[in-house]
VOKOL-380332 format. One record per residue: x, y negated, z negated of N, C-alpha, C in turn. Coordinates in steps of 0.05 Angstrom, whole numbers, plus 32768, in hexadecimal, padded with zeros to 4 digits. Each point is the difference from the previous one (the first is absolute). Example, Ala and Ser with C-alpha at 12.3 -4.5 7.8 and 13.67 -1.06 7.14 Angstrom:
BEGIN
810880727F647FEE7FE8800080127FE88000
7FF97FEB800E80107FE87FFF7FF17FEA7FF2
END
This chain:
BEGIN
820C86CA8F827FF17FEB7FF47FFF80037FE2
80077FE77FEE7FFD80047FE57FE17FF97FFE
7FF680097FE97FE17FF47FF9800A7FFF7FD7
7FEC7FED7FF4800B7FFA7FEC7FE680097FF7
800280157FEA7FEE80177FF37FF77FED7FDF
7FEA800A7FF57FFB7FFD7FE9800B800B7FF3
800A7FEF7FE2801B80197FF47FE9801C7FF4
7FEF7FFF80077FED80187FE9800780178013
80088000801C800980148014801980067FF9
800B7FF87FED801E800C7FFF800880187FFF
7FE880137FF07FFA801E7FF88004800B8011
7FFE7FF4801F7FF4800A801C801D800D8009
801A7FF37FF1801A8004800C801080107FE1
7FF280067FF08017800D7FEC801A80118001
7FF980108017800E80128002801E7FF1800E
7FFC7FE18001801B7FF28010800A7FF07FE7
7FEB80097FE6800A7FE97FE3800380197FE7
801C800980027FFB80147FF380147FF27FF0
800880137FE480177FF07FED7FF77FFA7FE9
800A80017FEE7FEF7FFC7FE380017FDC7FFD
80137FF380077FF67FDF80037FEF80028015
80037FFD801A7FEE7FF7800D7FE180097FF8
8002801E7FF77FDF80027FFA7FF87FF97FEE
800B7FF47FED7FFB7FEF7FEB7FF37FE9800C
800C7FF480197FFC7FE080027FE280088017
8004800E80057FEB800A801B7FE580057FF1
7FFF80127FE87FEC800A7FEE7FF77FDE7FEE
80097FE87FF97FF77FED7FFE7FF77FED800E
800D8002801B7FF47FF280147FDB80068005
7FFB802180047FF5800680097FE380017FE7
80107FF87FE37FEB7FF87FED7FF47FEA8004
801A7FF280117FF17FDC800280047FF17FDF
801A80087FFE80107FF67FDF80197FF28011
8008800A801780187FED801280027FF78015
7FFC7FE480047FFC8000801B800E80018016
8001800280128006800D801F7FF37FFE801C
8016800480117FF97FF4801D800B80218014
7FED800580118001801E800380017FFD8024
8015800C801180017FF88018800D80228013
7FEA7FFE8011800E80208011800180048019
801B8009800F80008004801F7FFC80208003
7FEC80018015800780208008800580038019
80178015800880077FFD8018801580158010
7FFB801C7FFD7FE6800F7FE880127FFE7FEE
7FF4800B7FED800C80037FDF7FF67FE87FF7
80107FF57FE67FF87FEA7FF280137FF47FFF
80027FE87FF380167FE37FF37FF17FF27FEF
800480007FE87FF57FF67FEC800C7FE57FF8
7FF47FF17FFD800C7FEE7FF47FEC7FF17FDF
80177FFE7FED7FEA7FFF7FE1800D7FEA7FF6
7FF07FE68001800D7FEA7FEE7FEB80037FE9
801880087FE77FF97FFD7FE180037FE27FFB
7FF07FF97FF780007FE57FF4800E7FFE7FEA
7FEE801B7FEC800D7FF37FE4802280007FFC
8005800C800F802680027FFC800A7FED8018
7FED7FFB801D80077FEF8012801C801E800A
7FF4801780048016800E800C7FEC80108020
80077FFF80147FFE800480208004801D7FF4
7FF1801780128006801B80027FF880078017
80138012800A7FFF800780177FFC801C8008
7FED800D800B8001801F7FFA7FF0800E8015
7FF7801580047FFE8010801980148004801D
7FFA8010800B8017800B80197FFF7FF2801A
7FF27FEE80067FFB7FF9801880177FE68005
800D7FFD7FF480167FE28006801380068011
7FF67FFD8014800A7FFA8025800B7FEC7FFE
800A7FF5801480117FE480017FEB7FEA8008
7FEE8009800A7FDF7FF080027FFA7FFD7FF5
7FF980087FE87FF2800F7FE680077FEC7FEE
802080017FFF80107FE97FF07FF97FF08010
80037FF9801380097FE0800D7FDC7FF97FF6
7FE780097FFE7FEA7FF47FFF7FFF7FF87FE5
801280167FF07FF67FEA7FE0801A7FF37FFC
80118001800F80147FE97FFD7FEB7FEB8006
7FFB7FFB80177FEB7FE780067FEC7FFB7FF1
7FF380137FED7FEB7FFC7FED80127FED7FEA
8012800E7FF480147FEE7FEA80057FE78009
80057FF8801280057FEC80067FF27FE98008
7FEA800D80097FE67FEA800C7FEA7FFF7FE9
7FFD80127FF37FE87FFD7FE5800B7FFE7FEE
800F801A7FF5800B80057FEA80127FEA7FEC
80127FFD800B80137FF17FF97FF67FE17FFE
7FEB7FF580087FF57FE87FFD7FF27FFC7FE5
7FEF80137FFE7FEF800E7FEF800980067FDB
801F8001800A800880097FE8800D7FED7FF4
800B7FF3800F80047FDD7FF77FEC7FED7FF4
7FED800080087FE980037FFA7FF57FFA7FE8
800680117FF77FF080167FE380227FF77FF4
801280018003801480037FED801080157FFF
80058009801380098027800580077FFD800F
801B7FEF8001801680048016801B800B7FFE
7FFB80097FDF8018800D7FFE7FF080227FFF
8007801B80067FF88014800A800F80127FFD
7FF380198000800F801D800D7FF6800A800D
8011801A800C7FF780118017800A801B7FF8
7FEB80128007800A80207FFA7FF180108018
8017801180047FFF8011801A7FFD80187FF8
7FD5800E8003800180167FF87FFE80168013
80167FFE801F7FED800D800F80318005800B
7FFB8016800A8023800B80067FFF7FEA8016
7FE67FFA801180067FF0801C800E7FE57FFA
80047FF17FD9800A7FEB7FFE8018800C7FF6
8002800F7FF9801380047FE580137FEA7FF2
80118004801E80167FE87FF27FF17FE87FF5
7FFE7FF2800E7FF47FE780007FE77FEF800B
7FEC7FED80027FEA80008002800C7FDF8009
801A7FFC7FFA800C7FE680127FF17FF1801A
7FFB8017800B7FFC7FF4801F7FE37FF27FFD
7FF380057FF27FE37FFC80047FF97FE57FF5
801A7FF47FF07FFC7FE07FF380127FF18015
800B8006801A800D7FEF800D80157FFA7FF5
80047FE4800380127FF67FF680097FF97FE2
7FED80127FEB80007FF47FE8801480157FF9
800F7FF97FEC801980137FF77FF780167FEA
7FFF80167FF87FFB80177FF4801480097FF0
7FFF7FFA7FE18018800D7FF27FF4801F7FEC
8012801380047FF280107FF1800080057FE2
7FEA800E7FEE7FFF7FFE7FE47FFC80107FFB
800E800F7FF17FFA80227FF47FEC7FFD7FE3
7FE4800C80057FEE7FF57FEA7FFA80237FF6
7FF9800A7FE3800380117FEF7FDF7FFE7FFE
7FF280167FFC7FE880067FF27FFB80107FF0
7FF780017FEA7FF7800A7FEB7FE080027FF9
7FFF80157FED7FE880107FF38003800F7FE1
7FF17FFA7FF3800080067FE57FEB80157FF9
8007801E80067FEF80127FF87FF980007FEA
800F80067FEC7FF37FF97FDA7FFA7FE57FFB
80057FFD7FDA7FFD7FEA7FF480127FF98005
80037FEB7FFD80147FEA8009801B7FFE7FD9
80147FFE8008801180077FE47FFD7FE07FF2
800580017FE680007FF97FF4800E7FEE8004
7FFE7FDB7FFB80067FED800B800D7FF17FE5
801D7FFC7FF680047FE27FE47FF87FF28006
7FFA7FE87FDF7FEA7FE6800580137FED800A
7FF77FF7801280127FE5801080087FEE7FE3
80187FF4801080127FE97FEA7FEC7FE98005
7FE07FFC7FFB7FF37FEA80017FF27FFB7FE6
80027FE57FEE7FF77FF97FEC7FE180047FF2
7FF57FF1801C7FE580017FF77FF6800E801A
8001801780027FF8801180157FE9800C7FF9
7FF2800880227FDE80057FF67FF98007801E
7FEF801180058002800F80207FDC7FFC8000
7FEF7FFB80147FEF7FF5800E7FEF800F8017
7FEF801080027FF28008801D7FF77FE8800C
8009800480197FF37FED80117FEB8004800B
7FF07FED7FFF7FE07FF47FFF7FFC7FF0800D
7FE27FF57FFE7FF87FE0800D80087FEF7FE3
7FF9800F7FF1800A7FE97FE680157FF57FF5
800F80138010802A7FF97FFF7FFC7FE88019
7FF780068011800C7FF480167FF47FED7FFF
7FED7FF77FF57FF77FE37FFE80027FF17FE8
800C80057FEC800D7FF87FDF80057FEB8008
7FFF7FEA7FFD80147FE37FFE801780037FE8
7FFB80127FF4800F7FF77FE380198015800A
8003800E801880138011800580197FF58015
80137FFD7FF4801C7FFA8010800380158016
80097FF4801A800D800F80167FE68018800A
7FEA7FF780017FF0801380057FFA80048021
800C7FED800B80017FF38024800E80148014
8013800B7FF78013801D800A7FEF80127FFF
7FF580047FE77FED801C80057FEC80048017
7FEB7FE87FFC7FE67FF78011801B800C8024
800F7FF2800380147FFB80158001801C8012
8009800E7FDE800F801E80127FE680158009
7FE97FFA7FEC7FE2800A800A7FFE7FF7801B
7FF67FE87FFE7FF77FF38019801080128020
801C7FF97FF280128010801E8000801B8006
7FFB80107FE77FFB801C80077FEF8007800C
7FE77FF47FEF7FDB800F80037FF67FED800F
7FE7800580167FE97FF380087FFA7FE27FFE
7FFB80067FE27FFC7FEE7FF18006800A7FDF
7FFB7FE67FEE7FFD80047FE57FEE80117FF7
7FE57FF7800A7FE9800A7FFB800780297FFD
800680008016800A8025800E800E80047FE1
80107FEA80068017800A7FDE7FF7800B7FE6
7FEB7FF27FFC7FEA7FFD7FDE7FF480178009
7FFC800E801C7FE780118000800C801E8003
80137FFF800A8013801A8005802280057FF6
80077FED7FFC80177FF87FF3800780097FE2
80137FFC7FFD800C7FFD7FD980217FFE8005
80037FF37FE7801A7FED7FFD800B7FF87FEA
800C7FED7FEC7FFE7FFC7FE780217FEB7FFF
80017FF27FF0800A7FED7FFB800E80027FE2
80207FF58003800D7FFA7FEC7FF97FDF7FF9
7FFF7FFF7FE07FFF7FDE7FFC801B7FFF7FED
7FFD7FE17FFB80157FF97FE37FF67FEC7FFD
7FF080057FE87FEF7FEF7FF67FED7FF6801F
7FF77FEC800C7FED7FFF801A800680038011
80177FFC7FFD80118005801C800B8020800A
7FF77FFF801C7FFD801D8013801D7FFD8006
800D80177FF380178000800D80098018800E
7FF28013800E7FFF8015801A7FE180167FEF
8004800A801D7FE8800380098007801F8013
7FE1800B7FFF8000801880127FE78003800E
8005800680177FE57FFA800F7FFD8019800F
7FE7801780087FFC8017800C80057FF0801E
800A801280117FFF7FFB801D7FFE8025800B
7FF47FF380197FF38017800F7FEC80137FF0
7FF27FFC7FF97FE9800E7FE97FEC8015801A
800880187FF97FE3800F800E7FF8800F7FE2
7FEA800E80057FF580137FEC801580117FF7
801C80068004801380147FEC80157FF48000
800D7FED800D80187FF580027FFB7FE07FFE
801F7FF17FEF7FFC7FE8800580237FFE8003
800A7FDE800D801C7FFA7FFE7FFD7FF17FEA
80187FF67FF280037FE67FF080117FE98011
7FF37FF17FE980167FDC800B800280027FE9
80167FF67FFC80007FF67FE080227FE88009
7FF97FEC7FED800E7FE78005800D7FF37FDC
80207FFC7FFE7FFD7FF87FE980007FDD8003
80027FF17FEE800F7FE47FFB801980008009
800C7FF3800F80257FFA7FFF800880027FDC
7FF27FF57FFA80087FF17FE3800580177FEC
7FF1801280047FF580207FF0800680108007
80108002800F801A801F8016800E80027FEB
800380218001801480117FF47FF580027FDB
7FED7FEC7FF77FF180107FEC7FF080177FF8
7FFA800C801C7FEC801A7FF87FEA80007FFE
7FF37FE2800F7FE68000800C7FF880068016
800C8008800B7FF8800F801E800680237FFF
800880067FF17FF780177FF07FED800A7FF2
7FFD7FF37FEF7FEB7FF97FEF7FE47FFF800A
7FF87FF580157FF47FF880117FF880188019
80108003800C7FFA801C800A7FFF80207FFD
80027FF87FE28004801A7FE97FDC7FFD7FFC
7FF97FE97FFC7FE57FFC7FF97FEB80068014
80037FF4801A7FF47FFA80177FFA80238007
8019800880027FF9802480037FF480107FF4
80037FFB7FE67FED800F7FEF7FE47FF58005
7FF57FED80037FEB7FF580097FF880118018
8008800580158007800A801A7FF1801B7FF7
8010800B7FF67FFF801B7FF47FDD80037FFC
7FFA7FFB7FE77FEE7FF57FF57FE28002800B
80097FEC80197FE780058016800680188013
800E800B7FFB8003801B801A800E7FF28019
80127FEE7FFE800B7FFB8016801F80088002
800C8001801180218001800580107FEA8001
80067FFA7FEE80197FE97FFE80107FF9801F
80097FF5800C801B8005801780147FEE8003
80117FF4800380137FF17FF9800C7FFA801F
80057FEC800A80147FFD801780147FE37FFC
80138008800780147FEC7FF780238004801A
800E7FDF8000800B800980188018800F7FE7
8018800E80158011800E7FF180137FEC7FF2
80027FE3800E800F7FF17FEF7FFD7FEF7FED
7FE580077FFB7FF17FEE7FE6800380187FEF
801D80027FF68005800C7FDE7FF180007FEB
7FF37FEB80067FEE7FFA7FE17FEC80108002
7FEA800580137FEC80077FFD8002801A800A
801D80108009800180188007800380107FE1
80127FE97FEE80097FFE7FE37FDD800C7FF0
7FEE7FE97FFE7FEA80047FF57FF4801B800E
7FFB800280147FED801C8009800D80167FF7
801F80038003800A80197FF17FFC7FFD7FE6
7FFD7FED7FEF7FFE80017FE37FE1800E7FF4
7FF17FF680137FE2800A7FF97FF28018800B
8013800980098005801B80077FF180098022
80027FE580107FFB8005801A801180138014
7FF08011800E801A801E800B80007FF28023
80178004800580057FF4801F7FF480108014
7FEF7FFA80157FF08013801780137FFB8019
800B7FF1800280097FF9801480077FDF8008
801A7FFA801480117FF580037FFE7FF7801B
7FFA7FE480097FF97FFB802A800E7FE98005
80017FF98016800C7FE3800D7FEE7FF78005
7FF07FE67FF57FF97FE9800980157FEB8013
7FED7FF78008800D7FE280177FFD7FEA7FFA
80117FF17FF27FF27FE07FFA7FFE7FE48014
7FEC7FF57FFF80077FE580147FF17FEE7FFD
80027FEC80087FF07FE67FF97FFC7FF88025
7FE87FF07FF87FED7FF38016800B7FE88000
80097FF8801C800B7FE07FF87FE87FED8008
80047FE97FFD7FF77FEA80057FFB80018026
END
């Protein structure tokens, strides 16, 4: 029998969420900075099942995944889940298998939905963060984000930011109260941005997003050269995750001196109609 748990019980299973990402995302959940949907079979042992919201990534973890075990949260995915996520806008997804009983693959449990795999990189920035050149931008000018950024009328492109909050965190509100972030302009206009994700009391992730228009100037450097030191600052840990074939931002994290922890297969897939 699955029963669907309060995520503040997640603590209850750590020893099945080990990993310097996952306890990153587990240790914000459990601040109530990310939100999450918390679900467990025992029979005996455990089967965990952990939908992260803010990344929209499925985790799968403890020993108990029997072919029952599976076949019941196959039927959970399919009869709640997957409705649910359409829903909200989260039909595109991942899946990570933290338990040897999935290893290969976590395929079977979405049915018929097709599973491609993604080799995604994580990072951590023990020191200061190195020294960042000033982006090729004219009238450049960098911004903490606030309630007073985010409600400016006089500020261009400020709708992405509010966006990538909104999809990470809770809410906004959570954002202004536990959060920090900061913003590139040119002249009013926001042209990328960095936003804390997964925030507990010693660790946080980044988002950080540039303009199409503003790639390959050295504002997304710039920017997370800043955001870290900030990081720093408050006593927190910088952490970086990025997939292996997004060059660019594997580009930026080695530049600002992010050190690699480790290297996993994600599962990608989309919820159809």
């Amino acid at each position: 029998m699955i029963d669907e748990l309060p995520p503040g019980r997640l603590g209850e299973f750590a020893a099945d969420f080990r990993g310097a990402q996952i306890e990153m995302v587990t240790a914000s959940v459990l601040a109530a900075n990310t939100a999450a949907r918390l679900w467990a079979a025992s029979a005996p042992g455990v089967a965990v099942l952990l939908w992260d919201k803010g990344n929209n990534v499925f985790y799968f973890a403890g020993q108990a995944w029997t072919t029952d075990t599976q076949a019941a949260f196959a039927d959970l995915i399919r009869a709640r889940i997957r409705g649910q996520a359409r829903a909200e806008g989260r039909s595109h997804f991942s899946a990570r298998a933290l338990t040897p009983a999935l290893s290969e693959s976590p395929a079977a449990l979405f049915g018929d939905i097709p599973l491609h795999p993604l080799q995604k990189r994580f990072y951590r920035l023990d020191g200061e963060p190195a020294p960042a050149p000033s982006p090729q931008v004219g009238a450049l000018s960098f911004a903490p984000i606030d309630a007073a950024l985010l409600a400016d009328p006089a500020l261009e492109n400020v709708g992405p930011v509010r966006a990538e909050i909104r999809w990470m965190w809770p809410s906004e509100a959570r954002f202004l109260e536990r959060g920090l972030g900061c913003v590139a302009l040119d002249g009013p206009r926001v042209i990328g941005w960095c936003t804390a994700e997964y925030v507990s009391g010693a660790q946080c992730g980044i988002g950080i997003a540039t303009d199409p228009a503003y790639e390959r100037r050295g504002v997304a450097t710039a920017l997370a050269h800043r955001f870290a030191a900030d990081c720093r600052r408050r006593g927190l840990t910088p952490h970086w995750e990025c997939a292996v074939r997004n060059a660019a931002s594997v580009r930026v994290a080695e530049k600002v001196g992010f050190t690699l922890l480790d290297e996993a297969t994600v599962w990608a897939g989309e919820f159809p109609a």
